[in-house]
C-alpha positions, 0 to 999 in steps of 0.5 A: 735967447737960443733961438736968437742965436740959432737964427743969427747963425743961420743967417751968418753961415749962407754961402754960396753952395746951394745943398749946403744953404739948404741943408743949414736952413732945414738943419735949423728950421728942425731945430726950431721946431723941436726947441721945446724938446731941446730944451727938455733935454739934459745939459749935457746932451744939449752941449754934444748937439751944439757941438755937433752942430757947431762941426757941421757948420765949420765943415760944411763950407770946406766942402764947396768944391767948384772949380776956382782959377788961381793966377800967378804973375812972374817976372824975368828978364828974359821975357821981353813980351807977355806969355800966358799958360795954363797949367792943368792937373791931376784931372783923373778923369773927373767930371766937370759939366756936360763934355767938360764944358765947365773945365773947358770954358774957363781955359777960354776965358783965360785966353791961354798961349799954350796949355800944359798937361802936368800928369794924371789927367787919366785915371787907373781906375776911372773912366777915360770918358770924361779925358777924352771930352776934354782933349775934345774940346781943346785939342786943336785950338791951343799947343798942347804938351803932355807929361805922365803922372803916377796914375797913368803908369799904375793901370798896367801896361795895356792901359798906359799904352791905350791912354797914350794912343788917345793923347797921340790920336788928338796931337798932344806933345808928349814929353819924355825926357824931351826938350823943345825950343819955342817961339811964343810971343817973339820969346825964347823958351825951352820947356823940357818934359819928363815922365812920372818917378813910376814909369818904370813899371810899364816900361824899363827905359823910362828912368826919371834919373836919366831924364833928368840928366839927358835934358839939362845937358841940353839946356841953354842958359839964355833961354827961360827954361821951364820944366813940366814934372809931376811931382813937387818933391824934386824942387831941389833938382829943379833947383840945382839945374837951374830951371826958370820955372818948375810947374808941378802937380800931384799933391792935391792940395794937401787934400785938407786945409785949414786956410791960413794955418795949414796949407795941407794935411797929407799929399803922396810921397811927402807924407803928413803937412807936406812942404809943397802941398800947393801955391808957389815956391821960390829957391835962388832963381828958380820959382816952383808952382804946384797945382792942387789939381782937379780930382774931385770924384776920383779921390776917397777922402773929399777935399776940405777947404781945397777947392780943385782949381785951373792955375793960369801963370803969366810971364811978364 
C-alpha cells in the first residue's frame, strides 16, 4: 500500500525542472529501497518523514526559477496603433545564459518597440559583468531609456558614477526627473523618469520629491503619459498626477508565494504581504504594472513560487 502511494506520488510531482525530477526520483527510489527499515520504524518517526517528504515535494516545485515573459494588454484612446514595451527589472547583474543570452534572446523574440530600464539592473555588491553583457547584446538594436534603483545608489559614490559611465558609454537615456515626447508607431507619448527614493545618498540634488513635482508640471494631458520609477509604493503619486501608465519594479514579487493565495510575503519598504508585490494595479485612470524582477543569484533568500520574469505590456 505505501509504496503504491509513494510511486503515484512520484509520478504525480515530475515537472519540468530537471535537478528537481531527479531529486524526487532518488528521494523515493532510496525510500523504496529502505521500505523494510521504514517499516520497522515507530509511528511516529514514520509520520515526521512523510511529513518532511510531503514539504519537500510542495516546495521543491517553487523553486524552479526559469525566466517567464508575462504580458500585459491596455487600452486607451489615446493610442491610435499598436505600441510594444519591454519592462526589465531589478537584474542585479544576475546571470542569465552565456553573454545573457538567455535575457536577450527573449526580448527578441517579443520584437520590443522600446525597452525600459526600471532600476537596479546593477548591483552594489555583484558584479557588473553580467550588466554589461547585457547592454552588450541590446544596445544599439531598440531605444533605450534608464532609471536608478536603490542599489545602484547603495555602492557609494564612486561605484554609482562607474555604472552610469557604463549606461552612458553604450547610449542608454538616462532619465532623472526627465520628460521626453516620443513618436512611436505615429502615437503621441511622453514617458518621464525619475531617480530612486536614495539618490540622495550619492548626490544632494537628487530629490525624488523634486522630480516628482518638476516633471508633472510639464505633463500634456493629451499625450499617454508613462512614468518609469522604481519603487511601487508611490502609486497614489502616480495617481494624483494622472499618469496613463506607472511601470515599476523593486518588490521582487513579494519574494515568496503561494499562487492563488498570497501574491507576497515581504518586498522592501512595503513590508510583510505587500500591497504591490507585483502584477497589475489599476486606480481612476491610471493602471499601475509592477515587475517581480529577475534577481535570482543576487538575492539571500531563494524566490518561491516567483519565477523572475521579463514583462512585455502592449498598447492597444
Amino acid at each position: 500500500m505505501i509504496e503504491t502511494i509513494l510511486i503515484t506520488i512520484k509520478i504525480a510531482t515530475y515537472g519540468k525542472c530537471k535537478a528537481y525530477n531527479l531529486a524526487v526520483i532518488l528521494s523515493f527510489d532510496i525510500i523504496q529501497v529502505n521500505m523494510q527499515k521504514f517499516k520497522n520504524l515507530s509511528k511516529e518517526t514514520r509520520i515526521k518523514l512523510i511529513i518532511l517528504a510531503v514539504l519537500i515535494i510542495l516546495i521543491g516545485p517553487g523553486l524552479y526559477n526559469k525566466l517567464k515573459v508575462v504580458n500585459y494588454t491596455l487600452e486607451s484612446d489615446k493610442i491610435i496603433s499598436p505600441v510594444r514595451i519591454a519592462l526589465v527589472t531589478d537584474l542585479h547583474s544576475c546571470k542569465y545564459g552565456e553573454n545573457e543570452c538567455e535575457l536577450i534572446d527573449a526580448i527578441d523574440a517579443q520584437n520590443p518597440d522600446l525597452i525600459l530600464l526600471g532600476g537596479d539592473i546593477f548591483d552594489d555588491k555583484m558584479s557588473d559583468d553580467n550588466t554589461i553583457a547585457f547592454l552588450e547584446g541590446i544596445y544599439n538594436r531598440y531605444p533605450i531609456y534608464y532609471v536608478t534603483g536603490n542599489h545602484e545608489f547603495w555602492g557609494g559614490v564612486d561605484q554609482y558614477y562607474s555604472q552610469m559611465d557604463i549606461l552612458d558609454r553604450y547610449g542608454i537615456h538616462r532619465l532623472q526627473g526627465d520628460l521626453v515626447h516620443l513618436d512611436i508607431n505615429g502615437n503621441d507619448i511622453t514617458l518621464v523618469g525619475v531617480d530612486d527614493y536614495d539618490g540622495y545618498l550619492v548626490d544632494s540634488d537628487l530629490i525624488l520629491e523634486n522630480q516628482f513635482v518638476d516633471a508633472y508640471l510639464s505633463l500634456d494631458a493629451d499625450s499617454y503619459n508613462i512614468i518609469l520609477s522604481h519603487r511601487p509604493e508611490y502609486f497614489d503619486t502616480y495617481e494624483a498626477q494622472d499618469y496613463d501608465l506607472a511601470l515599476c519594479g523593486h518588490a521582487h514579487g513579494g519574494q515568496w508565494r503561494i499562487p492563488g493565495i498570497l501574491n507576497g510575503l515581504y518586498a522592501p519598504n512595503q513590508g510583510l504581504f505587500p500591497q504591490y508585490a507585483g502584477g497589475m494595479y489599476e486606480e481612476d485612470g491610471t493602471t499601475m504594472i509592477v515587475s517581480r524582477g529577475l534577481a535570482r543569484e543576487s538575492t539571500l533568500i531563494p524566490r518561491l513560487y516567483n519565477r523572475p520574469e521579463l514583462v512585455i505590456i502592449d498598447l492597444t
